[in-house]
N, C-alpha and C positions, 0 to 999 in steps of 0.2 A: 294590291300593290299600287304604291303612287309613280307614276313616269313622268318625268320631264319630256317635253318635245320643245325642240327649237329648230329654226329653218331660217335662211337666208330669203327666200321666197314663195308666196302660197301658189300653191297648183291644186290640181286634180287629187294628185296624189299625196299630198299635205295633207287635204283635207280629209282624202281616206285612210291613211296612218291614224288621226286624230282619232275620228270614226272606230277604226277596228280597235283601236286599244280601251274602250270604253265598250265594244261588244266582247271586249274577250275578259272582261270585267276588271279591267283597272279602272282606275283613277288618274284621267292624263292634265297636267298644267302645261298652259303651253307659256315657257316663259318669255318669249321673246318674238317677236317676228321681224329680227331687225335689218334692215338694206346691207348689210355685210356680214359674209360667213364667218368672221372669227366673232363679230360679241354671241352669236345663237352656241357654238361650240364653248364659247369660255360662259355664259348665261346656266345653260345648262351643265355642263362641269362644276359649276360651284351650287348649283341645288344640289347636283347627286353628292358630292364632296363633304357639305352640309350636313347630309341625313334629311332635307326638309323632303327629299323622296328619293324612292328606293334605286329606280336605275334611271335611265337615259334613251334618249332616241335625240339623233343630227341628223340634217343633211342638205347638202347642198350642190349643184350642177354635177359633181366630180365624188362627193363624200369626202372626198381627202383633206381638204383646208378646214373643216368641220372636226373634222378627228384630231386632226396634229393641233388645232385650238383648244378641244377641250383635253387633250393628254396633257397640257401645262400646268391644267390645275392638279396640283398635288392632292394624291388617293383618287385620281381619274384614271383607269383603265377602257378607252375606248378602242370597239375594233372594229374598223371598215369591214363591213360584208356584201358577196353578192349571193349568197343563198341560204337557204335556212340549213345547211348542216356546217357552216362555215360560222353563223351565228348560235348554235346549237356547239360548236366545238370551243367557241371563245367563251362562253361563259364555264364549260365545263371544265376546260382544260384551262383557263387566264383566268376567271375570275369577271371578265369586261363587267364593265358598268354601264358604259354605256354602248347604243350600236349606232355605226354612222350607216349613213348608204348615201349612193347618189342617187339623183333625182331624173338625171339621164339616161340609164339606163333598167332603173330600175318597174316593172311592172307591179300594179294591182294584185295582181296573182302572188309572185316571188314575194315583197313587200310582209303580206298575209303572213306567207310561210315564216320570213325572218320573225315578224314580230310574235306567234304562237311558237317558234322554238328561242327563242331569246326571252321572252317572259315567262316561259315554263319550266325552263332548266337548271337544275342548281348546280351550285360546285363538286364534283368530284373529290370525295375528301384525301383520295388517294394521290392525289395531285396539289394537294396545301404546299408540300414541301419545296414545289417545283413552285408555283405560284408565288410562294414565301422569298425566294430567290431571286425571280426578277421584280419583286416589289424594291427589294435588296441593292439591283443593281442600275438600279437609277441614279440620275446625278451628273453631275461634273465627269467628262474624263479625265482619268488619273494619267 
């Protein structure tokens, strides 16, 4: 699978997200490493958006301005997580494309977790319908 990663700034654990997703045998680009949380969020929203790769990884101090950047790009479903069944429940039950996290609280450990239940789990096809719906109910409020 190819994964976008993008970050507002490199740590420890930038570098070990990078690292694990290339031992759990993806293929990570990292598109950006740029001084503000919204080009890394909208950078990567528009590779997954694209198709030039399959899902997504953000994050930055918080996760949250990483997320709500790359949710602009249309066909970006991104979902802030802080554990792997919370990232294991958004792709199964949403569809997420991509996962933010923040970088402040997030551990080496946890991190692992999200990234082996987020790159392993597919859509629930008993859930399209539900998923089909809030694809649906995006937009302008009426």
């Amino acid at each position: 699978m190819r994964v976008a990663f993008g970050t507002d700034e490199r740590t420890a654990l930038t570098d070990t997200v990078s690292r694990l997703v290339g031992e759990l045998g993806h293929e990570v680009t990292i598109v950006a490493n740029p001084e503000v949380w919204p080009e890394a969020g909208r950078l990567v929203g528009e590779a997954v958006a694209s198709g030039r790769v399959d899902r997504g990884l953000v994050c930055c101090w918080t996760g949250t301005g990483v997320s709500i950047a790359a949710n602009k790009v249309p066909g970006v479903r991104a979902a802030l997580c802080t554990d792997a069944e919370t990232a294991r429940g958004a792709r199964r039950w949403n569809d997420a494309n991509v996962l933010a996290f923040g970088l402040r609280l997030t551990s080496e450990v946890v991190a692992r977790e999200m990234l082996e239940a987020f790159l392993a789990t597919d859509v629930d096809d008993d859930e399209r319908a539900n998923i089909d719906r809030v694809e649906r109910s995006g937009g302008p409020a009426r």
